[in-house]
C-alpha positions as CSV (number, residue, x, y, z in Angstrom):
1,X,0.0,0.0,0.0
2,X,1.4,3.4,-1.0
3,X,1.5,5.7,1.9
4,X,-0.6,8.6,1.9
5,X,-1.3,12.2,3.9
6,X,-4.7,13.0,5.2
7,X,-5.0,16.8,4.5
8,X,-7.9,19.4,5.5
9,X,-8.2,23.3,6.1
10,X,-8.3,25.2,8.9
11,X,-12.2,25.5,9.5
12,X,-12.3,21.5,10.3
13,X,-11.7,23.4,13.7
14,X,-9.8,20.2,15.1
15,X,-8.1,20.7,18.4
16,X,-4.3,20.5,17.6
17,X,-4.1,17.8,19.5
18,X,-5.4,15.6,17.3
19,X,-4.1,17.0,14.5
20,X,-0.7,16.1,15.8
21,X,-1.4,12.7,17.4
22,X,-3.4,11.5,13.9
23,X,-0.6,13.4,12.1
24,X,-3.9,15.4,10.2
25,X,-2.0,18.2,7.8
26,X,-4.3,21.6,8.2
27,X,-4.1,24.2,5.4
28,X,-4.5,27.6,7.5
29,X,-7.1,29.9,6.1
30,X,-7.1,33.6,6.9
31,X,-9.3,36.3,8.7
32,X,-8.9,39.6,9.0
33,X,-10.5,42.8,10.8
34,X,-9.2,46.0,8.4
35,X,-7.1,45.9,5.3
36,X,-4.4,46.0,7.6
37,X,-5.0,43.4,10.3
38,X,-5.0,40.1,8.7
39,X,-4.3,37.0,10.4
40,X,-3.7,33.0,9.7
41,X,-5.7,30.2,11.6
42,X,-4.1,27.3,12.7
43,X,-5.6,24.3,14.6
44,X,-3.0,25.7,17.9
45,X,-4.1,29.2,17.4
46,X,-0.9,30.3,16.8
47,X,-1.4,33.9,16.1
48,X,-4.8,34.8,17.6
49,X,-6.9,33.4,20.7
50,X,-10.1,32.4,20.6
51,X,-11.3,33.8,23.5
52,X,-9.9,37.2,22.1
53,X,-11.9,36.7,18.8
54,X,-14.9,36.4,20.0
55,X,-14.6,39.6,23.0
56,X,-14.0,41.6,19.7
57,X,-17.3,40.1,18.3
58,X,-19.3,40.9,21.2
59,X,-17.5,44.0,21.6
60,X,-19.1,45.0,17.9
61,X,-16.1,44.5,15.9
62,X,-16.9,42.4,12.4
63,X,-14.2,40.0,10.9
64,X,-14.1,38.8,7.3
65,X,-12.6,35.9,5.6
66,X,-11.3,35.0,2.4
67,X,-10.8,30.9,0.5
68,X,-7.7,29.3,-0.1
69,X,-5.9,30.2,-3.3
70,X,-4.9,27.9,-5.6
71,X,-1.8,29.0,-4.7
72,X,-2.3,27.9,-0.9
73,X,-3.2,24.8,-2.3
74,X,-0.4,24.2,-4.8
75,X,2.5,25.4,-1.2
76,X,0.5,22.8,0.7
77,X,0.4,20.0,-1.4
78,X,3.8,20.2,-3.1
79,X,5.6,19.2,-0.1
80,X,3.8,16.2,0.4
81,X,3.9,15.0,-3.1
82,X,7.8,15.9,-3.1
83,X,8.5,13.5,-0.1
84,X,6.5,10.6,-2.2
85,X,3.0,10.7,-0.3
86,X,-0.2,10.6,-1.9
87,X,-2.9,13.2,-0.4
88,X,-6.5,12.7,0.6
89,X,-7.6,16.0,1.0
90,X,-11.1,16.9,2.9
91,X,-11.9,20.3,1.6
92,X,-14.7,22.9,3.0
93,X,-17.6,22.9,1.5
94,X,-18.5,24.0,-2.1
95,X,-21.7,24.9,-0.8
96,X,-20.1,27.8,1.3
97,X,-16.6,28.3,-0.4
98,X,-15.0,28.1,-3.6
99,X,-11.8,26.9,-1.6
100,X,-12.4,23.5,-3.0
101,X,-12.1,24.3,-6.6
102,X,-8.9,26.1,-5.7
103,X,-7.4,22.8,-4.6
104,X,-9.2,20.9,-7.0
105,X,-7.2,23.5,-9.9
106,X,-4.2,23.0,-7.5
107,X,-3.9,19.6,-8.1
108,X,-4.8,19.7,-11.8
109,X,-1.4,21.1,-11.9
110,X,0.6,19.1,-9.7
111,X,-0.5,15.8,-11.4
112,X,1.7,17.0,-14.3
113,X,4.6,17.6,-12.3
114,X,4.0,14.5,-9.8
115,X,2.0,12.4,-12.4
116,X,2.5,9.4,-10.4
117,X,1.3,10.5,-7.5
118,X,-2.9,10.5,-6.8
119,X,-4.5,14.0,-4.8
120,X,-7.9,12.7,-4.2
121,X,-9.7,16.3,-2.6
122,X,-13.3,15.4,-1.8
123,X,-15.8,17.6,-0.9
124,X,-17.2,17.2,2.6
125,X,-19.9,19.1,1.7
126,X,-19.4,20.2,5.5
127,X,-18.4,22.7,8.2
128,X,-16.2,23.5,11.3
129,X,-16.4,20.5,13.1
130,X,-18.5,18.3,10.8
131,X,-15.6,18.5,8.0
132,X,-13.2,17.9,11.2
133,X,-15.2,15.1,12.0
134,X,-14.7,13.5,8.6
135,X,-11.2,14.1,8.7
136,X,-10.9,12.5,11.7
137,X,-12.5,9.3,10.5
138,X,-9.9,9.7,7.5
139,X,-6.9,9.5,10.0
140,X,-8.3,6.8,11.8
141,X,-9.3,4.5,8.9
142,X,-5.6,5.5,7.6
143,X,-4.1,4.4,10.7
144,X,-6.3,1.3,10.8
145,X,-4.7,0.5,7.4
146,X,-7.0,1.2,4.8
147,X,-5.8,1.9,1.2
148,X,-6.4,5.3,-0.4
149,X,-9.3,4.0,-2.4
150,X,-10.9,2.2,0.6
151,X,-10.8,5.3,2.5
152,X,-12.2,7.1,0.4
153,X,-15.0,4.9,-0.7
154,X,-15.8,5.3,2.9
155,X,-15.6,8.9,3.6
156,X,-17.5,9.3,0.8
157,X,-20.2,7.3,2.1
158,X,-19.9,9.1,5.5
159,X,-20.4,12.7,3.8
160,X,-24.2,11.6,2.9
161,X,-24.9,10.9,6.6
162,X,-22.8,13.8,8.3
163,X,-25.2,15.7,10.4
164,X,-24.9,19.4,11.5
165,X,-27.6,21.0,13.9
166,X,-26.6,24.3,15.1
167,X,-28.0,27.1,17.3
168,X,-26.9,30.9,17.1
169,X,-27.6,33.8,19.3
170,X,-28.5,35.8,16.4
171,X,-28.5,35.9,12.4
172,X,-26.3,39.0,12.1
173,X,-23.3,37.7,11.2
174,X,-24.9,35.0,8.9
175,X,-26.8,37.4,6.9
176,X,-23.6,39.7,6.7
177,X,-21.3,36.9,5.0
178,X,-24.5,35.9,3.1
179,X,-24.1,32.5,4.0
180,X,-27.8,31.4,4.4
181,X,-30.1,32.7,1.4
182,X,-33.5,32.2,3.2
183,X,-32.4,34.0,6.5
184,X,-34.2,36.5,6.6
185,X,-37.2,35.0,6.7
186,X,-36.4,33.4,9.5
187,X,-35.6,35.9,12.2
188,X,-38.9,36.1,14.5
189,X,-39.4,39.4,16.6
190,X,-40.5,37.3,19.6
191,X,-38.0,37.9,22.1
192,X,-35.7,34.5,23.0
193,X,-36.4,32.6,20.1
194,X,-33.4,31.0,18.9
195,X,-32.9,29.5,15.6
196,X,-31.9,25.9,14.7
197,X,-29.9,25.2,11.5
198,X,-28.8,22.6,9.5
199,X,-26.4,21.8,6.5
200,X,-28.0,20.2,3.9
201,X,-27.2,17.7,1.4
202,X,-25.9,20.2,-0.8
203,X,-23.3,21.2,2.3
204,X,-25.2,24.4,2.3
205,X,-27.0,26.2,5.4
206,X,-30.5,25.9,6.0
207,X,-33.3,27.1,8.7
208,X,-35.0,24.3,10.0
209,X,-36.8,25.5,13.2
210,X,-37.7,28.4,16.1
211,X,-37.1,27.1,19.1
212,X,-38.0,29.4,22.4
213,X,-34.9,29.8,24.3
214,X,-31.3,28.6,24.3
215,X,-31.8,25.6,26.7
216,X,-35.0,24.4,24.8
217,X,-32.4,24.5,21.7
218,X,-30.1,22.3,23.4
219,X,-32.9,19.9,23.8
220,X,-34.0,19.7,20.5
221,X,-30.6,19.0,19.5
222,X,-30.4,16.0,21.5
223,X,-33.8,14.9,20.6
224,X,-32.8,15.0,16.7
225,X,-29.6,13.1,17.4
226,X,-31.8,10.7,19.2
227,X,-34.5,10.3,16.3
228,X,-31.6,10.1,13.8
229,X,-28.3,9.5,15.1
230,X,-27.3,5.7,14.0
231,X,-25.5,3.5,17.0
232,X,-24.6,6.5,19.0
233,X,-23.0,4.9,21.8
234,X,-20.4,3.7,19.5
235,X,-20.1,6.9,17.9
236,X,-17.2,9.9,18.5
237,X,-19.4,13.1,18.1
238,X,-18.0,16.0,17.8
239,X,-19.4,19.7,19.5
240,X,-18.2,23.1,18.5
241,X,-18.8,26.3,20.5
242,X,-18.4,29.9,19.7
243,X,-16.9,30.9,23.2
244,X,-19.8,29.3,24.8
245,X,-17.7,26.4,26.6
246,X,-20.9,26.0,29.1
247,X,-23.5,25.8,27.0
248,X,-21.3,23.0,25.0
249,X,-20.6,21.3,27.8
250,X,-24.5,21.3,28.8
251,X,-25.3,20.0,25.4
252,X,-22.2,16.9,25.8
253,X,-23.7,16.1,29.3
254,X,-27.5,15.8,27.5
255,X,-25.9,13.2,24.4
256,X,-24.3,11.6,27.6
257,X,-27.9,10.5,28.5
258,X,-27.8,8.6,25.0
259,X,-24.9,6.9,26.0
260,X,-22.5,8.8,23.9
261,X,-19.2,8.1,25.8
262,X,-16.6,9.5,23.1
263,X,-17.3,13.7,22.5
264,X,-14.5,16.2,21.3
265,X,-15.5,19.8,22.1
266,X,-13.6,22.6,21.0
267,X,-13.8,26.1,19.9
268,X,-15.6,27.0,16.1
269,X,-12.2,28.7,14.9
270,X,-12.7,32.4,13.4
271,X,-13.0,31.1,9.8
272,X,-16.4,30.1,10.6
273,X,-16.8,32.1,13.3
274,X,-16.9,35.6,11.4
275,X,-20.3,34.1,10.0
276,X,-21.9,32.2,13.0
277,X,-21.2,34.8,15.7
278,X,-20.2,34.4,19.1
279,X,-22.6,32.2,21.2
280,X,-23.0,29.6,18.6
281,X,-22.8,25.9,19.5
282,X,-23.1,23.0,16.6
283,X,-23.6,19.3,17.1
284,X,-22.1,16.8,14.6
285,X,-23.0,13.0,14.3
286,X,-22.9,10.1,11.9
287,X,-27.4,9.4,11.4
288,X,-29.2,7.8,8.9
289,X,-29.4,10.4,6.3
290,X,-27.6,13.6,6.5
């Protein structure tokens, strides 16, 4: 079997810790506040804190984003492809970026410098920690010893039943990046209603629900996984939290009573962050259709 990297971007939002002990290759992705404060995100946070992101949110400030280049691509893969690795990259999804057909164009042109190498780059059609969760299973079906093609036969198979339920305080910085298309009809003036969103087939944001207060949000989440989720106790889900490390810890506590045992929290880095707000907590599981 010839060896191969596992590859995804920055807003997988894995902890670096995993990143490093399932030897997962990040591409950082940038954000910036002015023309003249720009910044890289790495899984370790290298060069911004999360809890500092999120205080200028709340404090009013707005950050923006831009995709990988196909340059980014092309300085990330070369590397690998040089030392004599295939790549199976898990790219964010086409639904909200075009930074998959920058390394899809990427790897056009590397296969004519490294033509015996294969860059497999598969859509997750996912976000934060639902494209983290796929990468994850890559790493572990890699370490379990799974060929290239076998992996991704099965991570393609995954993608159609990766599911992503979120909760944000508000839909300002959604509408702002433009991220959700039917948005706006979605905001209620009740006070304390909070939405619930989903990613859809097409890896793209949807409304699916008003739900009156945070807490009652929390529940619904746990009932869907429970309607849905497929052999949960076996599962590793994953949680993400926009600097709301309770209300993700009240949501792990809730799947607990599922019999979840394995749950990675961590912070929704500011990739995805500038569009989700702070506040925000998102629930990813394996369930029978995405």
């Amino acid at each position: 079997m010839h060896e191969y990297a596992v590859m995804t971007d920055a807003t997988a939002d894995l902890p670096a810790s995993l990143c490093e002990e399932l030897n997962i290759h990040v591409i950082p992705m940038s954000f910036f506040f002015s023309e003249t404060e720009s910044y890289l995100h790495y899984p370790d946070c290298r060069q911004y804190a999360m809890a500092d992101f999120y205080q200028r949110l709340r404090a009013g400030d707005s950050a923006n984003t831009s995709q990988i280049t196909v340059a980014q691509a092309y300085e990330a893969f070369q590397p690998l492809l040089a030392e004599g690795l295939d790549i199976f990259y898990l790219c964010f999804s086409s639904g909200l970026s075009g930074s998959c057909n920058s390394a899809r164009l990427a790897a056009e042109q590397l296969k004519e410098e490294y033509p015996e190498r294969q860059i497999i780059v598969l859509d997750s059609r996912a976000a934060s920690m639902g494209e983290g969760l796929l990468a994850w299973y890559a790493a572990i079906n890699r370490q379990q010893g799974l060929t290239l093609a076998e992996n991704t036969a099965d991570i393609e198979e995954k993608v159609q039943h990766l599911a992503h339920w979120f909760t944000v305080d508000d839909l300002y910085h959604l509408k702002r990046g433009g991220r959700c298309t039917a948005l706006a009809a979605f905001m209620g003036t009740v006070l304390n209603i909070k939405p619930l969103l989903h990613v859809d087939d097409a890896g793209r944001l949807i409304p699916m629900e008003k739900v009156r207060s945070h807490k009652k949000t929390l529940d619904r989440m746990v009932e869907i996984a429970a309607e849905s989720g497929v052999n949960l106790a076996e599962q590793t889900i994953f949680i993400g939290h926009g600097d709301a490390a309770e209300s993700a810890e009240r949501l792990a506590e809730k799947m607990r009573t599922l019999g979840v045992r394995d749950i990675v929290i961590n912070y929704i880095g500011p990739v995805i962050g500038a569009h989700s707000g702070a506040g925000t907590v998102a629930l990813f599981f394996l369930a029978k259709q995405k």
